[in-house]
Chimera marker file (.cmm) of the C-alpha trace (Angstrom):
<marker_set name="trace">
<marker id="1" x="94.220" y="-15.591" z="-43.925" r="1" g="1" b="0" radius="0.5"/>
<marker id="2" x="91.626" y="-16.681" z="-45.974" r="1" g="1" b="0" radius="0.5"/>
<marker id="3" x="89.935" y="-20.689" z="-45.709" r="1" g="1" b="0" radius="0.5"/>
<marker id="4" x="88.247" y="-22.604" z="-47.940" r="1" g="1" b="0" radius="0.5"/>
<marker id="5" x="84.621" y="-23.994" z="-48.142" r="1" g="1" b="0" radius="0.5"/>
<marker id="6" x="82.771" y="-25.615" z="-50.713" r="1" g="1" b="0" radius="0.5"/>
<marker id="7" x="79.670" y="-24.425" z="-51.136" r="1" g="1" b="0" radius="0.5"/>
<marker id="8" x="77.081" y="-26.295" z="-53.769" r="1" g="1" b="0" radius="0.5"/>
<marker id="9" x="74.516" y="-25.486" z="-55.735" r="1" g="1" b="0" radius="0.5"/>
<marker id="10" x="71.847" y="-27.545" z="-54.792" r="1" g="1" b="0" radius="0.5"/>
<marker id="11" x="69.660" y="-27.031" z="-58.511" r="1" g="1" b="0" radius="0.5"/>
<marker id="12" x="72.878" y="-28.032" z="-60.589" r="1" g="1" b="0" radius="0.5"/>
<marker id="13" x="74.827" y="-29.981" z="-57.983" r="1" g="1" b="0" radius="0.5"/>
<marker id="14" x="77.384" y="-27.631" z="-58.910" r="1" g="1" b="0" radius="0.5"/>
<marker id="15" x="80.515" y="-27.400" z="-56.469" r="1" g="1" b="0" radius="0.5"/>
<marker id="16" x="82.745" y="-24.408" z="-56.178" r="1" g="1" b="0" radius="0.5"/>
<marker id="17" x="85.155" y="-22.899" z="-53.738" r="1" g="1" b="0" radius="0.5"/>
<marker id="18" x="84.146" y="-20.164" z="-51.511" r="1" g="1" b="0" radius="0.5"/>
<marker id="19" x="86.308" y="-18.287" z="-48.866" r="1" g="1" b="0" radius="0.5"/>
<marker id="20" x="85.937" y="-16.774" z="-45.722" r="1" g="1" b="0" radius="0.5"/>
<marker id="21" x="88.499" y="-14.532" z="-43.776" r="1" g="1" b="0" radius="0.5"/>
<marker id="22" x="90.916" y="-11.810" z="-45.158" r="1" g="1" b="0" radius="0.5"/>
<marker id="23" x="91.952" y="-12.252" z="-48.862" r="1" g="1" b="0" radius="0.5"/>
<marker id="24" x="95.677" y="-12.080" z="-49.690" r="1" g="1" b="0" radius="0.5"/>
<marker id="25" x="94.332" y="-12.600" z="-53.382" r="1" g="1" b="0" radius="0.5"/>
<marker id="26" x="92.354" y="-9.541" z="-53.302" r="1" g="1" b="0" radius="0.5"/>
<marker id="27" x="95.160" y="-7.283" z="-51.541" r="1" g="1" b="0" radius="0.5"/>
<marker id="28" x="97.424" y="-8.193" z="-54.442" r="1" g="1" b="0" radius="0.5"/>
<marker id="29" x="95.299" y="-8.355" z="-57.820" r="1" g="1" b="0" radius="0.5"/>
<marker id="30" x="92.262" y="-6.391" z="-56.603" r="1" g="1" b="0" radius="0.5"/>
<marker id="31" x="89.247" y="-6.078" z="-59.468" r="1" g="1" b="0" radius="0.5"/>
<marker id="32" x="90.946" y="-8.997" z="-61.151" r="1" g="1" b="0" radius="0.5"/>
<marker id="33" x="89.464" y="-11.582" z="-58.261" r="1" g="1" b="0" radius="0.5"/>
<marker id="34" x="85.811" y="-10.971" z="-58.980" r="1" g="1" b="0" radius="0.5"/>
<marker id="35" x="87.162" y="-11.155" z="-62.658" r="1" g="1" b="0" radius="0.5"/>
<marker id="36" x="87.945" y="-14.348" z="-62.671" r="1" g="1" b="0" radius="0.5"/>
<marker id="37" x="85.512" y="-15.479" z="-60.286" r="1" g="1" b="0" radius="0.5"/>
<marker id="38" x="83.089" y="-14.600" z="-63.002" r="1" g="1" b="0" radius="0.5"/>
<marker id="39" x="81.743" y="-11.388" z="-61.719" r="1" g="1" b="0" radius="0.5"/>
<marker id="40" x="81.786" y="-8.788" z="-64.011" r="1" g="1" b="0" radius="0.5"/>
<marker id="41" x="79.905" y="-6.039" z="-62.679" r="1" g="1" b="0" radius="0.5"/>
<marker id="42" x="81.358" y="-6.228" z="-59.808" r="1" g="1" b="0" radius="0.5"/>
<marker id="43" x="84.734" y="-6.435" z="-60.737" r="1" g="1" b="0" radius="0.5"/>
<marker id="44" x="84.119" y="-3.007" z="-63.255" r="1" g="1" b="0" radius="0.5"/>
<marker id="45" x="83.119" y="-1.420" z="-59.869" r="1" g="1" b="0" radius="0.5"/>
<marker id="46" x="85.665" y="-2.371" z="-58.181" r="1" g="1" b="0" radius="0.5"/>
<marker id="47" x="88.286" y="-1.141" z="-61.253" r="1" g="1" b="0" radius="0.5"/>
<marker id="48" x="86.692" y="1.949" z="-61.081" r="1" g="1" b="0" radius="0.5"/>
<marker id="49" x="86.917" y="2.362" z="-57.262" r="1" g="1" b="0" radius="0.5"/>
<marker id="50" x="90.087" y="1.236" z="-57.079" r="1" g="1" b="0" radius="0.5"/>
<marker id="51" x="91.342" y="4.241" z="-59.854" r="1" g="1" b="0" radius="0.5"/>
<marker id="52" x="89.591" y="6.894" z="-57.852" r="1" g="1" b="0" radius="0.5"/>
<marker id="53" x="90.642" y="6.239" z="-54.755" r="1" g="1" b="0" radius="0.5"/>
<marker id="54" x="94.313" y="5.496" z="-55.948" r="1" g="1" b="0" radius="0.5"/>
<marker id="55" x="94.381" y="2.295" z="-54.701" r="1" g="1" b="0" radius="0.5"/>
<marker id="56" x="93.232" y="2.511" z="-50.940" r="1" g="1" b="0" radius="0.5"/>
<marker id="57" x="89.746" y="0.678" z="-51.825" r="1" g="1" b="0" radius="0.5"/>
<marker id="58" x="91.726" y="-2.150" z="-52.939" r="1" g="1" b="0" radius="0.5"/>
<marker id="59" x="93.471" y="-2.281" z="-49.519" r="1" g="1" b="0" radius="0.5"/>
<marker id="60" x="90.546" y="-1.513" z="-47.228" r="1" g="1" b="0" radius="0.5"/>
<marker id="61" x="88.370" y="-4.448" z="-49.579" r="1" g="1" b="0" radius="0.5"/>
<marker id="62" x="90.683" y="-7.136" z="-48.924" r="1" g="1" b="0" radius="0.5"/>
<marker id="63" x="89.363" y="-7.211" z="-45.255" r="1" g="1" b="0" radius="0.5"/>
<marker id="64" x="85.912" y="-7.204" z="-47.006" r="1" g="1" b="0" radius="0.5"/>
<marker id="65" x="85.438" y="-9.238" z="-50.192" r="1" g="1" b="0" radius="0.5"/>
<marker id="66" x="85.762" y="-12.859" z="-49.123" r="1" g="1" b="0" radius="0.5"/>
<marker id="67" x="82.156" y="-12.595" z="-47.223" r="1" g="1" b="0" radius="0.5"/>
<marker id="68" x="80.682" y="-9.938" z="-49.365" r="1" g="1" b="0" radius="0.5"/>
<marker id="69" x="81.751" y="-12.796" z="-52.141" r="1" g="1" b="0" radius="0.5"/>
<marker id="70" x="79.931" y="-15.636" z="-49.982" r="1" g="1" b="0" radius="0.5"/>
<marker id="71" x="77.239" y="-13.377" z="-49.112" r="1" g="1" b="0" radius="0.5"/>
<marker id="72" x="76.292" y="-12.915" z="-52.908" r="1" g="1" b="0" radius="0.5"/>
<marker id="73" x="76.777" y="-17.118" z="-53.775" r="1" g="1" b="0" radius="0.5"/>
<marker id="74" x="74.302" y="-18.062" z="-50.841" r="1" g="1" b="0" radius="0.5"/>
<marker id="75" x="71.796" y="-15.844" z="-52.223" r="1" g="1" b="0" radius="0.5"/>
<marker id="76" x="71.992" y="-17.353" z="-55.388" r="1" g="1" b="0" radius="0.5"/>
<marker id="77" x="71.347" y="-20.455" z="-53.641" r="1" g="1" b="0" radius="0.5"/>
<marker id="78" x="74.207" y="-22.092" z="-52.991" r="1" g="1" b="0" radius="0.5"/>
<marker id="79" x="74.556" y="-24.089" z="-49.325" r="1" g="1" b="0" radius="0.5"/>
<marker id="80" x="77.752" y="-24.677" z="-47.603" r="1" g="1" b="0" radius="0.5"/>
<marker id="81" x="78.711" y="-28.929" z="-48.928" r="1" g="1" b="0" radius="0.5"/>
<marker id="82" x="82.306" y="-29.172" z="-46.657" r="1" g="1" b="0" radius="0.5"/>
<marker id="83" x="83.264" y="-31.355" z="-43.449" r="1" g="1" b="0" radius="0.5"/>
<marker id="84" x="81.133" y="-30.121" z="-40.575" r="1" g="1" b="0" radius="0.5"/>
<marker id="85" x="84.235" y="-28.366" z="-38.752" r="1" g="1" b="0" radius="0.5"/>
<marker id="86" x="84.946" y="-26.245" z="-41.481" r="1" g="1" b="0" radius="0.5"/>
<marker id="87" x="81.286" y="-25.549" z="-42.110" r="1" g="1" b="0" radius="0.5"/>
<marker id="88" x="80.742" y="-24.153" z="-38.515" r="1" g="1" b="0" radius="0.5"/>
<marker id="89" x="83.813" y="-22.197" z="-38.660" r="1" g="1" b="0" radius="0.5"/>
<marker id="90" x="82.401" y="-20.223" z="-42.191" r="1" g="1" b="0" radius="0.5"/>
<marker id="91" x="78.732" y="-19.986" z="-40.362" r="1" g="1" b="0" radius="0.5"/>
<marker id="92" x="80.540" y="-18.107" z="-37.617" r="1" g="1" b="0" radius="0.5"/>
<marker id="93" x="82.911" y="-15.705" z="-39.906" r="1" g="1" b="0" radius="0.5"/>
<marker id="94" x="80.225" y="-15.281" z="-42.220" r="1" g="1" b="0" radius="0.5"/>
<marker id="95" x="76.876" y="-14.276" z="-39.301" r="1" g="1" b="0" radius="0.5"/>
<marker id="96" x="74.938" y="-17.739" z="-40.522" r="1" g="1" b="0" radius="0.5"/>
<marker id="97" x="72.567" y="-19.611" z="-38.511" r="1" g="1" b="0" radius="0.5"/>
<marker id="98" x="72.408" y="-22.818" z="-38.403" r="1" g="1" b="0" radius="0.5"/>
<link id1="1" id2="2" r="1" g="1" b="0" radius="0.2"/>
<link id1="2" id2="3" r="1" g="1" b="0" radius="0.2"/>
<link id1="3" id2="4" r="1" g="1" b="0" radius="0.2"/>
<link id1="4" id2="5" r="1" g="1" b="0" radius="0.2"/>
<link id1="5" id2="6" r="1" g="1" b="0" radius="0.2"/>
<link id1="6" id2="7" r="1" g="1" b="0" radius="0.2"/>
<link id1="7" id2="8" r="1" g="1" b="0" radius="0.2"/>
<link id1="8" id2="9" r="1" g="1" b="0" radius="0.2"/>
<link id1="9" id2="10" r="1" g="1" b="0" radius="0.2"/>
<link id1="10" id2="11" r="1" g="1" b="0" radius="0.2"/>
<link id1="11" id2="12" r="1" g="1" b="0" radius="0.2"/>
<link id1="12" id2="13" r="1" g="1" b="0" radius="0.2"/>
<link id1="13" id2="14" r="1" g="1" b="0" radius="0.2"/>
<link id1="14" id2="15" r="1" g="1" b="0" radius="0.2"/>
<link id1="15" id2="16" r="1" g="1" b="0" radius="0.2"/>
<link id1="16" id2="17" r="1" g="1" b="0" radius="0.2"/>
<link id1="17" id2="18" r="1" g="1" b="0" radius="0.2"/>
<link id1="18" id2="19" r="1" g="1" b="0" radius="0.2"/>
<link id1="19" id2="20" r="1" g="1" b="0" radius="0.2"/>
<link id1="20" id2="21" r="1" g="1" b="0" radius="0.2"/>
<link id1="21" id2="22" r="1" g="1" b="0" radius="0.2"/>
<link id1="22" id2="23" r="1" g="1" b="0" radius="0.2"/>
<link id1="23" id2="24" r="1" g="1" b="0" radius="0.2"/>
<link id1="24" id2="25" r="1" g="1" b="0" radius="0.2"/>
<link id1="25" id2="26" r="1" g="1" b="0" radius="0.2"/>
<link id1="26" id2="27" r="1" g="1" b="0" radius="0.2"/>
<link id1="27" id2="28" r="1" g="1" b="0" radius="0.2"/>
<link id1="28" id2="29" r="1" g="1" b="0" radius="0.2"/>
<link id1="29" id2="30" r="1" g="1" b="0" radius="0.2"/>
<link id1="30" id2="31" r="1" g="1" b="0" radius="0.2"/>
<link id1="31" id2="32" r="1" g="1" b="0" radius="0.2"/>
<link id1="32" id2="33" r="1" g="1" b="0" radius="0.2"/>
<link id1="33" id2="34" r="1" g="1" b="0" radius="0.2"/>
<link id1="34" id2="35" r="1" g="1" b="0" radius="0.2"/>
<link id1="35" id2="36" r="1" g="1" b="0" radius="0.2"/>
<link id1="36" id2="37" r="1" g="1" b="0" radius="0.2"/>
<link id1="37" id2="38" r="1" g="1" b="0" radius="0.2"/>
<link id1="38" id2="39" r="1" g="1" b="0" radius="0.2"/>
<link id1="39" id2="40" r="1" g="1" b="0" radius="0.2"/>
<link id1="40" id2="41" r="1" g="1" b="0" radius="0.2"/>
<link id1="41" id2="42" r="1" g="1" b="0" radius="0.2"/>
<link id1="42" id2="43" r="1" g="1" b="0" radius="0.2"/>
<link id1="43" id2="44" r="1" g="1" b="0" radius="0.2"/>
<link id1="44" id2="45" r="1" g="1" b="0" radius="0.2"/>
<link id1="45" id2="46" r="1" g="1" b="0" radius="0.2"/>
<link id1="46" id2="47" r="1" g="1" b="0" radius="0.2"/>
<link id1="47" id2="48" r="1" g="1" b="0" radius="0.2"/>
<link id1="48" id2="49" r="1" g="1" b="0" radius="0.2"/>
<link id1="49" id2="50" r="1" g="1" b="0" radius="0.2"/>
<link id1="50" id2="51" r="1" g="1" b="0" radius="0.2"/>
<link id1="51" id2="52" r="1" g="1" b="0" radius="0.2"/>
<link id1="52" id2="53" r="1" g="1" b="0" radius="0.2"/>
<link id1="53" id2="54" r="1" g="1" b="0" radius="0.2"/>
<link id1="54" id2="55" r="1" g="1" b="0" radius="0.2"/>
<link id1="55" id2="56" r="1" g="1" b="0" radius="0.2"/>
<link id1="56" id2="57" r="1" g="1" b="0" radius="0.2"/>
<link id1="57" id2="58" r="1" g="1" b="0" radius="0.2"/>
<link id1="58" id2="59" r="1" g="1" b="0" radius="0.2"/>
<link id1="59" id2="60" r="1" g="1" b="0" radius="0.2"/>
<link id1="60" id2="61" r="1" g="1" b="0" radius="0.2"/>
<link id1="61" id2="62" r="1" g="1" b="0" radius="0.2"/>
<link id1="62" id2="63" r="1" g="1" b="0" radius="0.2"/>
<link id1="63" id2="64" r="1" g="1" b="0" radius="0.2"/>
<link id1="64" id2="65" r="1" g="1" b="0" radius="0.2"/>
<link id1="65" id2="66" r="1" g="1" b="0" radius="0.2"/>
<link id1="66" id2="67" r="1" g="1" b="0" radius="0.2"/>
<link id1="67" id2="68" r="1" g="1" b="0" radius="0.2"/>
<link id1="68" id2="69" r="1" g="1" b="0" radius="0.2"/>
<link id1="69" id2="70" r="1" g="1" b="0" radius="0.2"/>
<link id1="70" id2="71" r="1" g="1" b="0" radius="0.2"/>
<link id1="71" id2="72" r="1" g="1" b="0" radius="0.2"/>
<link id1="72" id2="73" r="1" g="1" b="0" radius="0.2"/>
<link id1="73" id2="74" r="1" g="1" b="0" radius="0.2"/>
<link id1="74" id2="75" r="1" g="1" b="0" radius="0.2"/>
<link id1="75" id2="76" r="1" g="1" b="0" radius="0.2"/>
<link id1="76" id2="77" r="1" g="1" b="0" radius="0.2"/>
<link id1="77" id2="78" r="1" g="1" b="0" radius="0.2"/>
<link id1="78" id2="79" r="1" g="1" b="0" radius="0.2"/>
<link id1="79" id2="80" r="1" g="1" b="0" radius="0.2"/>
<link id1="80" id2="81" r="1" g="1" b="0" radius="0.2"/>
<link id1="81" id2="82" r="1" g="1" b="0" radius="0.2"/>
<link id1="82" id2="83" r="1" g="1" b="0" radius="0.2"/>
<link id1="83" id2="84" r="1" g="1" b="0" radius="0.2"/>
<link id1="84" id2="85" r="1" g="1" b="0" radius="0.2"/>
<link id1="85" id2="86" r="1" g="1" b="0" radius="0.2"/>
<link id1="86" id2="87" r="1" g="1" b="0" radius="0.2"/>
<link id1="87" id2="88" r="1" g="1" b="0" radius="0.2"/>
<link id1="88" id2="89" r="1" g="1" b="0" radius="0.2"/>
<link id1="89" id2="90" r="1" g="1" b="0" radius="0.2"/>
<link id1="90" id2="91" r="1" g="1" b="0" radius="0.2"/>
<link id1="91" id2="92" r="1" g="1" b="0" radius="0.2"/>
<link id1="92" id2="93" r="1" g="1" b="0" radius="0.2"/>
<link id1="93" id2="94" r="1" g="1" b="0" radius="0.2"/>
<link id1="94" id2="95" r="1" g="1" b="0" radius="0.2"/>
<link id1="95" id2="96" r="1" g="1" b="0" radius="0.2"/>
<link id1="96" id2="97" r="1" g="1" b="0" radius="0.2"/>
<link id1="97" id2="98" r="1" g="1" b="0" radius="0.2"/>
</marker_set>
């Protein structure tokens, strides 16, 4: 089960959701999470690798794409911004140090 964390950009104090853990959301609408989530290319891969491997990417990815998702946002530069608790929790799931 996926849980939340906001995670802000620190540049345009910009505050978004990010998720760590396995993603229900991905299991059932595959490419259209990064989609919406503004990712384009990633999502066209994902299309794609979902057609050729008739749907088993789409399976094995929902285990994946919640930190491969976080990964890519604190890279951009975006820090975790939640209660303490819950920030620990997503520096654990997600291989952060402190």
């Amino acid at each position: 089960m996926a849980t939340r964390v906001l995670i802000q950009d620190p540049k345009t104090n910009l505050v978004k959701n990010g998720y760590f853990g396995f993603s229900w959301t991905y299991l059932f609408f595959g490419w259209w999470v990064p989609l919406i989530r503004g990712e384009l290319g990633v999502a066209a891969l994902h299309l794609l690798f979902t057609a050729v491997t008739f749907g088993l990417w789409q399976f094995i990815v929902a285990f994946l794409y919640n930190k491969q998702y976080m990964t890519r946002m604190l890279e951009k530069g975006y820090v975790l911004n939640d209660n303490p608790a819950v920030m620990e929790q997503a520096r654990l799931k997600l291989g952060i140090a402190a």
